[in-house]
N, C-alpha and C positions, 0 to 999 in steps of 0.2 A: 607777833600777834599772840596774843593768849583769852583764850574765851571759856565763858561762864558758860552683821559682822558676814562679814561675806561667809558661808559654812568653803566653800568651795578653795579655801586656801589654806583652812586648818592643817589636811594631811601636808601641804606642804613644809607648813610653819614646823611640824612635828618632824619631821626629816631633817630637816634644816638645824632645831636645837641637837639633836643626834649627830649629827655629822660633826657641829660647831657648836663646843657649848659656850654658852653664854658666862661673860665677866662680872666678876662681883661692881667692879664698879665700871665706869662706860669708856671705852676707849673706841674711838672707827676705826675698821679694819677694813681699810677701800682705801686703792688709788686712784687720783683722775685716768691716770693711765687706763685703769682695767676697766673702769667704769663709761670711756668713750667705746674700748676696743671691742666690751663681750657683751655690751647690752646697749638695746633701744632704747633704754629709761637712764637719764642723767640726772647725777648726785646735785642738790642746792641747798640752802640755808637761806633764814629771814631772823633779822634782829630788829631792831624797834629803833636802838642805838649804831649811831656807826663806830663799828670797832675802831677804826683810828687805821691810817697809812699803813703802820708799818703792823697791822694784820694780814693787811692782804695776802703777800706774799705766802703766807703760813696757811689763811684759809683755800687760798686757788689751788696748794697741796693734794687738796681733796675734795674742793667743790668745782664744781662748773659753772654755776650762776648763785645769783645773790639776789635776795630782796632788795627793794629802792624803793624808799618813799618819797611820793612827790606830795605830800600833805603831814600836816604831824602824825605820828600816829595816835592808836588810843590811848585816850586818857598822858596825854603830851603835848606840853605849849608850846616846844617846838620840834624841828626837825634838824638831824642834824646830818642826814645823807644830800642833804642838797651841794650842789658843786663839787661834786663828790663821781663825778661818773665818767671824766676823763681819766680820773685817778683810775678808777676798775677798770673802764676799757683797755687800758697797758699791760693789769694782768693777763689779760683776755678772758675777764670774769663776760658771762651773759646777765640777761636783766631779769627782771621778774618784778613790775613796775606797778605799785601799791599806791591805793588813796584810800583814805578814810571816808568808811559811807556812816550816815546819821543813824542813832538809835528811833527806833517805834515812835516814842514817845514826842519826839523833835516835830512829825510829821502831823501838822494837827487836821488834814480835812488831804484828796486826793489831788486836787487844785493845789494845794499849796506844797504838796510834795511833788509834783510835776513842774513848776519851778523852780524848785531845789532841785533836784537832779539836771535839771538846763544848767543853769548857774555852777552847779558842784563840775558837771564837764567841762563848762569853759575852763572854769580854773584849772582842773586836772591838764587837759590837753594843750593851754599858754602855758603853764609850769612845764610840762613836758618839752614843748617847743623851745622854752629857754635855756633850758638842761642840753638840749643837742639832742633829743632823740627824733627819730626819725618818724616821717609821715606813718600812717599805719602800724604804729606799734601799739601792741595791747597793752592796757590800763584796766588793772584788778580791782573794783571796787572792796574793800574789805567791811564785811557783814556780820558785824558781832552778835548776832541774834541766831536761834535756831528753832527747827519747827517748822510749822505753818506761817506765811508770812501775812498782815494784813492788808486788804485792796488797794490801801492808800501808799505803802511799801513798794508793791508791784506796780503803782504807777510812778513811784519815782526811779524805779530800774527800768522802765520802758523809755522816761528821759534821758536817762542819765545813755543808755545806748544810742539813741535818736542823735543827739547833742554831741557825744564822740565823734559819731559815725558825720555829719557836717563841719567838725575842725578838722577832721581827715585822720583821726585817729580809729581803733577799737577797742570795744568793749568787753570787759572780762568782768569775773565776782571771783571772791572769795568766799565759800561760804560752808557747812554743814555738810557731810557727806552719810551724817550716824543720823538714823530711824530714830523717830522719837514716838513714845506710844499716846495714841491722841484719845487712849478710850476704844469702847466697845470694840475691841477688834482691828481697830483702822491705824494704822502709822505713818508716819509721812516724812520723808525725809528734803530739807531743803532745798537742793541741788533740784529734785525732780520739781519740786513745785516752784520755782524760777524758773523752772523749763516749759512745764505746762503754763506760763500766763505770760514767759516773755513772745507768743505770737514766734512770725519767723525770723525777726531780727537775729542776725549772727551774736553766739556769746559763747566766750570760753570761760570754762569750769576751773577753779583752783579750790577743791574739795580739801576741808580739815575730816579725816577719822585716825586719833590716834588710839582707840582700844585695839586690845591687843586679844585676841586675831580682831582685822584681818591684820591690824599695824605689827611689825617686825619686832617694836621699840626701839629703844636709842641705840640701834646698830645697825650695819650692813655688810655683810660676810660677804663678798665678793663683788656682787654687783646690787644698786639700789632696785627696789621692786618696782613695775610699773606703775604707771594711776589707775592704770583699770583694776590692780588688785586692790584696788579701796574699795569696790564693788560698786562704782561708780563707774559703767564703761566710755562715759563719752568727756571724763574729767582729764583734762589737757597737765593738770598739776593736782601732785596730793601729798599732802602736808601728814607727816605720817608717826611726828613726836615732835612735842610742846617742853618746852622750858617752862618754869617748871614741870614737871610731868602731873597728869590729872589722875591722882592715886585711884579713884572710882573707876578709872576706865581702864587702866595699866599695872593692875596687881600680879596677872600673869606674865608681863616682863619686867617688872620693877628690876628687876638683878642688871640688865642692860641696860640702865641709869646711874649714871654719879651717884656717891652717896645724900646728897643736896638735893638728889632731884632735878639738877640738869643734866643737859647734854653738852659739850665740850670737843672743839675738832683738835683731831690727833695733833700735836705740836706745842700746843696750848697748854703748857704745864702749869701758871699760873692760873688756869680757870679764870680767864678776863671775859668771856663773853658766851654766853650762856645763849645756845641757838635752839629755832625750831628748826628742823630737820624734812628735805622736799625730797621729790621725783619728780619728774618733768620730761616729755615727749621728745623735749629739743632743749638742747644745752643753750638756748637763750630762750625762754618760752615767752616774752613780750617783743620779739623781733625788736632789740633796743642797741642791739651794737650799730647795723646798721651805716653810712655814710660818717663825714663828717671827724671832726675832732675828738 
């Protein structure tokens, strides 16, 4: 996924470059190992494309789950992680299991997006059901848009949970975790106002902020950082650097970015697959291994 500051972790961040300083160009310095044994927040990645088989092995090095699309993603006519998930499960990769939600504009009246999100979960959740994942596994809708969202938007995310939640699956977003300033004073950051309109339906949070603070940037010196330091406390997953990197928001870590501008997991000397970079509460955060084949 790639899309168009907490003060309270700055002194951390500031300790942290002091102790360990930062590489000119991006190499991870984290093993799965340390990353199960010394912290509650586990290492992940999400790519658009699926790197190919014989990545795995290289990426499970250092991550513990992976993105999975069950939709193409944006701005893509296909997919090409589908049948793709027995393959992970043998690494013992966890899921983090993606569908593409619709721009604004798609959405023309509140009616017609409240069918569209009916429709969009069946699909999500038969895709799922054919891939082998399990009953009640979270399904992230990804939300390219940021900001304030419109009535007609938030009624298609009150579907699109409604409609999950009856094929027997759940409901997740991916969405905006960064304040956006709306004028006179006021800001608003996504995540909360999907919060405030989704009512009491259950939804998990997969929060994008990667400026830097509160983001780390493309590195992680011993253990990945929680979700809750995105300043986001109830965000289950947080997306914490963007391939390419978004130079507006990442000037004070650029040096812990490739010179390209991506990110690159250790082993990867050819630079074949250019990641965004997670944390996550639970080394599966879509409860997707689960039973089954």
């Amino acid at each position: 996924m790639h899309l168009y500051f907490s003060t309270r972790v700055a002194s951390f961040l500031l300790t942290l470059a002091a102790a360990c300083p930062l590489p000119s160009t991006f190499t991870l310095q984290i093993s799965a190992e340390q990353s199960v044994a010394k912290s509650q927040a586990y290492f992940g990645f999400d790519l658009n494309t699926y790197p190919g088989d014989d990545a795995l092995p290289i990426l499970r090095k250092t991550f513990s789950f992976a993105g999975y699309w069950l939709s193409p993603p944006p701005r893509a006519g296909q997919n090409t992680w589908i049948g793709k998930r027995r393959r992970l499960r043998s690494q013992k990769f966890g899921f983090l299991l993606l569908y593409r939600g619709p721009q604004t504009r798609e959405l023309k009246s509140s009616s017609q997006a409240g069918n569209r999100g009916t429709a969009d979960a069946a699909n999500a959740a038969a895709t799922a059901k054919k891939e082998g994942f399990p009953s009640h596994a979270i399904i992230f809708l990804d939300i390219e848009e940021g900001g304030r969202l419109p009535a007609k938007y938030h009624a298609y995310l009150r579907a699109w949970v409604d409609a999950l939640a009856r094929a027997g699956y759940r409901a997740g977003v991916y969405c905006s975790g960064m304040p956006v300033n709306e004028g006179h004073g006021v800001t608003i950051i996504t995540a909360d106002d999907i919060r405030n309109n989704v009512g009491k339906r259950d939804l998990f949070y997969f929060v994008y902020d990667d400026a830097c603070p509160p983001a780390p940037g493309c590195v992680v010196p011993h253990n990945p950082p929680p979700p809750s330091a995105s300043g986001i406390p109830y965000a289950a997953v947080w997306q914490f650097a963007q391939s390419p990197r978004r130079k507006e928001f990442t000037a004070r870590c650029a040096a812990t970015y490739n010179a390209d501008g991506n990110c690159y997991a250790l082993g990867d000397t050819a630079h074949a697959w250019f990641l965004d970079l997670n944390s996550a509460t639970s080394p599966d955060p879509s409860s997707g291994r689960g039973g089954g084949p």
